[in-house]
TIMARKE-966253 format. One line per field, with one value per residue: residue number from 1; residue in one letter; x negated, y negated, z negated of N, C-alpha, C in turn. Coordinates in steps of 0.2 Angstrom, whole numbers, padded with zeros to 4 digits. Layout:
% TIMARKE-966253
num	c(NUM;...)
residuo	c(a;...)
n_east	c(X;...)
n_north	c(Y;...)
n_up	c(Z;...)
ca_east	c(X;...)
ca_north	c(Y;...)
ca_up	c(Z;...)
c_east	c(X;...)
c_north	c(Y;...)
c_up	c(Z;...)
***
This chain:
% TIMARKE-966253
num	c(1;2;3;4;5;6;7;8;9;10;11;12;13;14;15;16;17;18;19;20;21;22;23;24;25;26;27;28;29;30;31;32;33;34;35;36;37;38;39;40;41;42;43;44;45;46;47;48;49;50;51;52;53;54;55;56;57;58;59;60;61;62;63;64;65;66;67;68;69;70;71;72;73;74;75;76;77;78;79;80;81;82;83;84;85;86;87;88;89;90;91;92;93;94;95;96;97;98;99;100;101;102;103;104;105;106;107;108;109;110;111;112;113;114;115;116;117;118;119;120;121;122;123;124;125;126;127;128;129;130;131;132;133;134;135;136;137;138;139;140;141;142;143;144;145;146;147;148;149;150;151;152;153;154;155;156;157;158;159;160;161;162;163;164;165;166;167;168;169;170;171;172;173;174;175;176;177;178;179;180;181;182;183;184;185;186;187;188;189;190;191;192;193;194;195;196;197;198;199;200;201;202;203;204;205;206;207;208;209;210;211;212;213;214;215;216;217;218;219;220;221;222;223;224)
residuo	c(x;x;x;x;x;x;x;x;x;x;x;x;x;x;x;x;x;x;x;x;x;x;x;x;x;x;x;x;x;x;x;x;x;x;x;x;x;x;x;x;x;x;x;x;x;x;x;x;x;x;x;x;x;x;x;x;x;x;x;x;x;x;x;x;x;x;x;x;x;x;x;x;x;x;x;x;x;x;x;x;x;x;x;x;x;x;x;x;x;x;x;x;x;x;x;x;x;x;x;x;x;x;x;x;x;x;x;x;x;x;x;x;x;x;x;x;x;x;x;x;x;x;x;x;x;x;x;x;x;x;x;x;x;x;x;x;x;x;x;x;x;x;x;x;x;x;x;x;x;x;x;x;x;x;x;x;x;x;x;x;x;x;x;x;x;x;x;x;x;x;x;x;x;x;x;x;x;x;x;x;x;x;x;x;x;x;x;x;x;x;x;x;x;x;x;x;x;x;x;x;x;x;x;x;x;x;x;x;x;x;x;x;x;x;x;x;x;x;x;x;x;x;x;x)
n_east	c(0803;0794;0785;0793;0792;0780;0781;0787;0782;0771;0779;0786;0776;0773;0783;0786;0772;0778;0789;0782;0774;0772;0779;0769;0764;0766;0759;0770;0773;0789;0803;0810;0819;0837;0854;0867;0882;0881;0872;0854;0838;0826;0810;0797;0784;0771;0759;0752;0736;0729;0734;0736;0736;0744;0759;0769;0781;0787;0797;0802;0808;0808;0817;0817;0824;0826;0829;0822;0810;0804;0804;0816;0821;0830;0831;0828;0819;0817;0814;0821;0833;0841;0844;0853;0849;0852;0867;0870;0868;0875;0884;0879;0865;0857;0849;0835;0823;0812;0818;0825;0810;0800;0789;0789;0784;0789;0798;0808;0825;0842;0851;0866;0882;0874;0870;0868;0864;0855;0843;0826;0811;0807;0799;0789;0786;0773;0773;0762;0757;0745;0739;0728;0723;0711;0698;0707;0721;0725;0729;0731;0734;0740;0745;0753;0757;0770;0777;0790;0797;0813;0822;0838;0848;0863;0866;0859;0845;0837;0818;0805;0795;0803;0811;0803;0799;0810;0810;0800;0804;0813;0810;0797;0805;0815;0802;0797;0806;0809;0795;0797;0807;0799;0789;0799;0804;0790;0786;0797;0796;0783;0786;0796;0788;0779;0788;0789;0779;0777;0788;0782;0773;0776;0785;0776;0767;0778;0779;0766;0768;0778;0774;0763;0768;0776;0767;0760;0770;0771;0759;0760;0771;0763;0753;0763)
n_north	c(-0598;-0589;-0589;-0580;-0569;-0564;-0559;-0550;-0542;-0534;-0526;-0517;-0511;-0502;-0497;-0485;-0480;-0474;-0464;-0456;-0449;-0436;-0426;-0420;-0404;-0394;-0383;-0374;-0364;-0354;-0356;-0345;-0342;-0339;-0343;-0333;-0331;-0344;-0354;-0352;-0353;-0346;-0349;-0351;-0355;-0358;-0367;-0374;-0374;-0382;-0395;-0398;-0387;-0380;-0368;-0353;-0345;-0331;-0326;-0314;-0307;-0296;-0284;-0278;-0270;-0268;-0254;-0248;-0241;-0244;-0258;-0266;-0271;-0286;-0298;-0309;-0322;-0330;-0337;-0350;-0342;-0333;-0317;-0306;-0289;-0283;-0274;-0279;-0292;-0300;-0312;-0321;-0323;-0337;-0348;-0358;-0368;-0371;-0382;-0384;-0381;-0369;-0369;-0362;-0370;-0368;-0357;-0353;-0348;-0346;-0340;-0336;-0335;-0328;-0313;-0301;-0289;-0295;-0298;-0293;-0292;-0301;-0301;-0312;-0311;-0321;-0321;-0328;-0335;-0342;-0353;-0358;-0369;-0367;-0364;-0352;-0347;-0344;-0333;-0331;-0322;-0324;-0319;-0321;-0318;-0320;-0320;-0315;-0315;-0313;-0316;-0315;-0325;-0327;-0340;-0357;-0360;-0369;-0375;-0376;-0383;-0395;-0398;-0404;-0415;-0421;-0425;-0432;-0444;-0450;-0452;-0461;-0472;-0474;-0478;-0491;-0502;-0504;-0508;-0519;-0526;-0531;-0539;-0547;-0554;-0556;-0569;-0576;-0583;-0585;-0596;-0603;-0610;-0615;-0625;-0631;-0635;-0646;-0654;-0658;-0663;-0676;-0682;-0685;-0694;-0703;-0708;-0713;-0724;-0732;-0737;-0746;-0755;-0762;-0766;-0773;-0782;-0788;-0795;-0806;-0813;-0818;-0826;-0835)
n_up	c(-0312;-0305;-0315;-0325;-0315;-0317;-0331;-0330;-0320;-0329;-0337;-0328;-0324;-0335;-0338;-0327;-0328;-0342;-0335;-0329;-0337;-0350;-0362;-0378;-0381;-0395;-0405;-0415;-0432;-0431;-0442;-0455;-0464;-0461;-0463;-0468;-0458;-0449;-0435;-0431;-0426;-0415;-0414;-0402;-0397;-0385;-0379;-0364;-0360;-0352;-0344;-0331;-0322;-0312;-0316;-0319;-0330;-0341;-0352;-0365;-0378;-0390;-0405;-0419;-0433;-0451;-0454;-0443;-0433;-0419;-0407;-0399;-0383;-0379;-0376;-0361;-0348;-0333;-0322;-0322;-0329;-0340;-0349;-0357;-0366;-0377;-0387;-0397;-0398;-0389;-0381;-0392;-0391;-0385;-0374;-0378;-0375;-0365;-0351;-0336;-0326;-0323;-0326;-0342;-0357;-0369;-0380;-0386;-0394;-0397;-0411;-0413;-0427;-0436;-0444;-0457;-0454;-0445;-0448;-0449;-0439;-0426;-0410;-0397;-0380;-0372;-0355;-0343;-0328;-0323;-0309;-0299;-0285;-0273;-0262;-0258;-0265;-0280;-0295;-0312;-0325;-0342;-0359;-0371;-0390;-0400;-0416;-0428;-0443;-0450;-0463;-0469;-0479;-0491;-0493;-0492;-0497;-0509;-0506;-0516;-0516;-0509;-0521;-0530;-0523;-0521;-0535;-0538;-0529;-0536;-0549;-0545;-0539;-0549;-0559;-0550;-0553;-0568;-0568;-0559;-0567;-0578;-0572;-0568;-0583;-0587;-0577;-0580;-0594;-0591;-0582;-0590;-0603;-0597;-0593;-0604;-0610;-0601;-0603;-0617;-0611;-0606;-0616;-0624;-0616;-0612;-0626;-0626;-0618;-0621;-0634;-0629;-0624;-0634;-0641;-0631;-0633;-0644;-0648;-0637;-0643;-0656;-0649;-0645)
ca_east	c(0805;0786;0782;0796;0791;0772;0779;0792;0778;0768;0785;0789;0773;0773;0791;0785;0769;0781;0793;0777;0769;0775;0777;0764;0765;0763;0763;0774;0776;0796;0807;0809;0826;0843;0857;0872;0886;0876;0866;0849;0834;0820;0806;0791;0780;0763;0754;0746;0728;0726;0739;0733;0735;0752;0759;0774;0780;0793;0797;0803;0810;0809;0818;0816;0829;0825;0828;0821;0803;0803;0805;0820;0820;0834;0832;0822;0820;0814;0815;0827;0840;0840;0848;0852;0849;0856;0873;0871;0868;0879;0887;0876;0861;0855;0841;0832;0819;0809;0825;0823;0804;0797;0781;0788;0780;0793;0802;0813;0832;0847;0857;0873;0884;0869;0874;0864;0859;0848;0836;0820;0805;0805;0791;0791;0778;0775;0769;0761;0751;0740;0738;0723;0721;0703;0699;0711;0724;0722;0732;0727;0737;0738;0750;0752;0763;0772;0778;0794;0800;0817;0826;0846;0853;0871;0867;0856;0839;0829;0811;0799;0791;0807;0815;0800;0798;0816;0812;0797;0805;0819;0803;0794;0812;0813;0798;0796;0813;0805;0790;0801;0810;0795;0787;0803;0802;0785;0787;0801;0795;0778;0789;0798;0782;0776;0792;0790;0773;0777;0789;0781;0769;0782;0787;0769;0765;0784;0777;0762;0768;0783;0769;0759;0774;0777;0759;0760;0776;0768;0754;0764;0772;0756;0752;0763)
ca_north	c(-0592;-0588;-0587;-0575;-0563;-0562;-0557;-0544;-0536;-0526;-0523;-0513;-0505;-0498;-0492;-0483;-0475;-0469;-0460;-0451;-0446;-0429;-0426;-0416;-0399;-0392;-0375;-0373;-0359;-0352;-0355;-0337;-0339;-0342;-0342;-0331;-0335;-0350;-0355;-0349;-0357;-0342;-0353;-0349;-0361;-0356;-0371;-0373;-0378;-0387;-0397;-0401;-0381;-0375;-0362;-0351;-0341;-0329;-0326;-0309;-0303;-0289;-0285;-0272;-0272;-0265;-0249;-0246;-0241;-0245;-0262;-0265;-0277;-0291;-0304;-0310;-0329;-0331;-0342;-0353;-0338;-0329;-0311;-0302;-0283;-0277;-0275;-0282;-0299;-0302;-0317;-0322;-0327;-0342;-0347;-0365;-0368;-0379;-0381;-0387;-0379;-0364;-0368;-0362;-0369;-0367;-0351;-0352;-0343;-0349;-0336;-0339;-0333;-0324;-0308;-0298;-0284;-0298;-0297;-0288;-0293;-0304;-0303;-0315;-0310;-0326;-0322;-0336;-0333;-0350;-0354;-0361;-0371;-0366;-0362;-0347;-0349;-0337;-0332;-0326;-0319;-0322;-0315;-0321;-0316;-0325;-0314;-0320;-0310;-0316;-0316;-0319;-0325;-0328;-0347;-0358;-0361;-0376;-0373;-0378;-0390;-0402;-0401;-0407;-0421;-0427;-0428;-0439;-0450;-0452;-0455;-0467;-0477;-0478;-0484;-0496;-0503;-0506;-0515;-0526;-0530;-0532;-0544;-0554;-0557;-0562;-0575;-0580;-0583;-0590;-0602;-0607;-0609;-0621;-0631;-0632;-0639;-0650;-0659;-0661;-0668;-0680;-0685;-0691;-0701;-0709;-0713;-0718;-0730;-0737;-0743;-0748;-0758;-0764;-0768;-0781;-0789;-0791;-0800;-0810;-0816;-0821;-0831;-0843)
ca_up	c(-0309;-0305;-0324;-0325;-0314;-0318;-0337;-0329;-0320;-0332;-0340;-0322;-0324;-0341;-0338;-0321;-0331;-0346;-0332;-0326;-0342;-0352;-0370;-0378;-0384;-0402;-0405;-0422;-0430;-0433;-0448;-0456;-0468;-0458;-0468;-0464;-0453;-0448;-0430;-0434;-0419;-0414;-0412;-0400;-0391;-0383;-0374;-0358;-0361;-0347;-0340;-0323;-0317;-0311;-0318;-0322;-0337;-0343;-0360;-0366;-0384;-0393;-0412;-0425;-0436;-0457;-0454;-0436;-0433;-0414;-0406;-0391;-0379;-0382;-0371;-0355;-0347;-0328;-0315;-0326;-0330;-0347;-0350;-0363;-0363;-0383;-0385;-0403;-0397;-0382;-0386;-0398;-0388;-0379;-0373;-0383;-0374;-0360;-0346;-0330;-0327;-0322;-0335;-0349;-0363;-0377;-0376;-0392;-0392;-0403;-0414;-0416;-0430;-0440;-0452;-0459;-0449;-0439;-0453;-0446;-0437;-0419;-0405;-0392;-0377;-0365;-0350;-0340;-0322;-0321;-0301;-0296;-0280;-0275;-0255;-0258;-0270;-0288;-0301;-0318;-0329;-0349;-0362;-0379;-0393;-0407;-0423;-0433;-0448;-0452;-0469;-0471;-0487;-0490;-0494;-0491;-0504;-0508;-0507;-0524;-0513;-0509;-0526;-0533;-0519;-0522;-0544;-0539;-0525;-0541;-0553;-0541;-0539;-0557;-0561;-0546;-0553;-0572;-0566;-0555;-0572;-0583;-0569;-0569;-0588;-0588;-0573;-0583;-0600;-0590;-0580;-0599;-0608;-0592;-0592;-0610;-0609;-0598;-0607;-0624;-0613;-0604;-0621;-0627;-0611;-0614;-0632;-0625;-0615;-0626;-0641;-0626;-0622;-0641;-0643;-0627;-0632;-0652;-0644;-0634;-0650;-0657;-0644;-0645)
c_east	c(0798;0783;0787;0794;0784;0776;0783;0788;0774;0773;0787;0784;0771;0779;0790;0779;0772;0784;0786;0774;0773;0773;0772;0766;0761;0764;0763;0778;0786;0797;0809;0817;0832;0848;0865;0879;0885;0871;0859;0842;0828;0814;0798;0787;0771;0761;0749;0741;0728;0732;0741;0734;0742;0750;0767;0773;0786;0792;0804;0803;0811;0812;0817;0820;0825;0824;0827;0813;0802;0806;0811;0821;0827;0836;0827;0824;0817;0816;0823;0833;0838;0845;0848;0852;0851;0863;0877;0872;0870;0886;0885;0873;0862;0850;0839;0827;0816;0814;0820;0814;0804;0793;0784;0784;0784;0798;0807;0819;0834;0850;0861;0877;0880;0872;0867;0862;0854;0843;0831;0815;0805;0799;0792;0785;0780;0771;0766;0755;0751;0738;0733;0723;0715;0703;0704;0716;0725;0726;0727;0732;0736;0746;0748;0760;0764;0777;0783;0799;0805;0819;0832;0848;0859;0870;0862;0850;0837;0822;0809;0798;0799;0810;0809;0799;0803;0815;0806;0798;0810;0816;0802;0801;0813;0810;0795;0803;0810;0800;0793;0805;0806;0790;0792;0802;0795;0785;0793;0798;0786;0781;0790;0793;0778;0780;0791;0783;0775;0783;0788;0775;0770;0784;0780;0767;0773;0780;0772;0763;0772;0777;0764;0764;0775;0770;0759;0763;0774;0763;0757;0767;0769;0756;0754;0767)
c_north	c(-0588;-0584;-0579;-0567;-0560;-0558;-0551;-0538;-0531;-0525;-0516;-0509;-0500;-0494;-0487;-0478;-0472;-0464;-0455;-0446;-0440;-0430;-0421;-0411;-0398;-0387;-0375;-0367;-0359;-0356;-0348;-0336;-0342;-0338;-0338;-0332;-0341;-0349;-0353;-0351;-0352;-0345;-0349;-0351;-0357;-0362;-0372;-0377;-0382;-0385;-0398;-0395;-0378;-0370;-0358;-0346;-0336;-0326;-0319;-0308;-0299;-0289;-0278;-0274;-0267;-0259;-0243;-0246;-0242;-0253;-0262;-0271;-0279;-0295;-0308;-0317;-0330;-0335;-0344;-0349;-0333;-0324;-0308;-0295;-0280;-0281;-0280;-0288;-0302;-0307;-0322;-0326;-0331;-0343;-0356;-0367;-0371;-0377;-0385;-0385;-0371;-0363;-0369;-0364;-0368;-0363;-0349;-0349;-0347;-0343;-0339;-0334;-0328;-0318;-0305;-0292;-0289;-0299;-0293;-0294;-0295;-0303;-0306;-0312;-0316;-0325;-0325;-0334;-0342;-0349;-0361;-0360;-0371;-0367;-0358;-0347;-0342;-0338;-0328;-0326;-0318;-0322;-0317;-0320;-0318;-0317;-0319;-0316;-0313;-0312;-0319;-0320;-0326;-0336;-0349;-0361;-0365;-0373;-0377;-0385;-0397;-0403;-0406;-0413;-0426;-0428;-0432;-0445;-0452;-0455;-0462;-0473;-0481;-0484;-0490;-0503;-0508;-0511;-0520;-0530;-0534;-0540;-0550;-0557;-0561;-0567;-0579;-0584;-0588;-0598;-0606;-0612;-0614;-0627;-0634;-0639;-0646;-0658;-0661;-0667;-0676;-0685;-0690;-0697;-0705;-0713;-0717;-0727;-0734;-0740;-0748;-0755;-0764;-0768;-0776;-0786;-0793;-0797;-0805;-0816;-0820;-0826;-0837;-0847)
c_up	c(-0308;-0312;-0324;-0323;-0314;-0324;-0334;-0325;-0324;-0338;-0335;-0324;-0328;-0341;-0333;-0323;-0338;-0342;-0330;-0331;-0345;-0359;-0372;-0382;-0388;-0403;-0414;-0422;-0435;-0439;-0448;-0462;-0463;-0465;-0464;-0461;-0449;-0440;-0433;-0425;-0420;-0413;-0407;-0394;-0392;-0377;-0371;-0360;-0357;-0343;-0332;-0320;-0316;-0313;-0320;-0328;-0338;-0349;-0362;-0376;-0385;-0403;-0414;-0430;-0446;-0456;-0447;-0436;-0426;-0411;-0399;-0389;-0379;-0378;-0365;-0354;-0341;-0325;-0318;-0328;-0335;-0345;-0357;-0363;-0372;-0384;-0394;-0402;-0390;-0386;-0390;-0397;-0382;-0379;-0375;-0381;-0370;-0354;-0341;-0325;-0328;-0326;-0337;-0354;-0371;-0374;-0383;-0389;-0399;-0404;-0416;-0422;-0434;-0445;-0453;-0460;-0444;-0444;-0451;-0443;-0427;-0417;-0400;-0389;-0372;-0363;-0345;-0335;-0320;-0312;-0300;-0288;-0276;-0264;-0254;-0265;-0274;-0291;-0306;-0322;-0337;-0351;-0368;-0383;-0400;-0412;-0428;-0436;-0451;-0459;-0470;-0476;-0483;-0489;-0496;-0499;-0502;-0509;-0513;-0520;-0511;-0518;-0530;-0528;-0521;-0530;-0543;-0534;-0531;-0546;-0551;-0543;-0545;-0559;-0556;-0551;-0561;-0573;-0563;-0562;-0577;-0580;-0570;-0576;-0588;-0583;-0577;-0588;-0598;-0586;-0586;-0602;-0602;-0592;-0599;-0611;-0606;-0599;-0612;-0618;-0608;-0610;-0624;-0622;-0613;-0619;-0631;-0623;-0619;-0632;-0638;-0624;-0629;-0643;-0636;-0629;-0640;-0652;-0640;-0638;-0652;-0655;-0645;-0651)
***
């Protein structure tokens, strides 16, 4: 019982520093084609440099549409509650982003049902006031902005780069497949050509010993 529970302790304690630890932020930019009619995910992640500093965020969109030379503000995220402020996307948008948490670090939106008036030019601005603990507690104030120039088709495209990925994982397969056959022949035909061996020379020790056999018993003879 003893032994058990030594090996169950640093089980406890590994499972106790995973709950504590956080995953790490990547900042990746957008996908730039949705396809129409289709969900379509606005991607827009800006990570805190240093994790150690409280901090909030709030995350604000703006669109330009083709034939718009002015940007209009769309959608807002604060203190965990999104808005939508155009009347084109009511309905439409959600918010995709880091839930539960006032530090925003991923301030993505979901479109829903995509047409092809959503084709133009997204801005995300994430505002984020870092709060430092010092003798007197400070804020600072930074502002970055993500840029994501959509494109709707009617139906989905393959990119250059996969179709060529899937004709040489079909390649590879191939000729992986070929060499497996070519191995087996020659393991075979070397097994063969060993067994074969091996009875010619099975057959000579027999003879050997049968005239060795025939040579005693002739002498034997002799003898008497």
């Amino acid at each position: 019982m003893f032994a058990v529970q030594v090996l169950l302790l640093p089980l406890a304690l590994l499972a106790l520093q995973a709950s504590l630890c956080r995953g790490a932020c990547v900042e990746v930019d957008s996908d730039t084609e949705a396809v129409e009619n289709e969900g379509f995910k606005l991607g827009c992640i800006s990570c805190k440099k240093r994790g150690e500093v409280a901090a909030t965020a709030t995350v604000d969109w703006y669109f330009k549409a083709q034939d718009e030379t002015d940007y209009t503000h769309i959608y807002t995220y604060a203190d965990e509650s999104g808005e939508v402020f155009d009347d084109r996307f009511f309905g439409r948008l959600d918010w995709n982003g880091s839930k539960r948490t006032r530090d925003l670090q991923d301030g993505s939106i979901y479109l829903l049902n995509v047409t092809h008036n959503d084709t133009g030019t997204y801005r995300c601005f994430f505002s984020r006031n870092l709060i430092f603990n010092l003798r007197v507690e400070y804020e600072f104030q930074t502002i970055t902005t993500k840029t994501v120039v959509l494109n709707v088709v009617p139906r989905r495209t393959r990119g250059l780069a996969s179709i060529v990925a899937e004709v040489m994982m079909y390649v590879t397969i191939i000729g992986l497949q070929i060499w497996l056959v070519v191995e087996m022949i020659y393991c075979y035909r070397k097994i063969a050509a060993a067994g074969e061996e091996a009875l010619r020379e099975s057959a000579a020790e027999y003879l050997a010993i049968a005239s060795e056999s025939k040579d005693n018993c002739a002498g034997v003879q002799v003898a008497e």
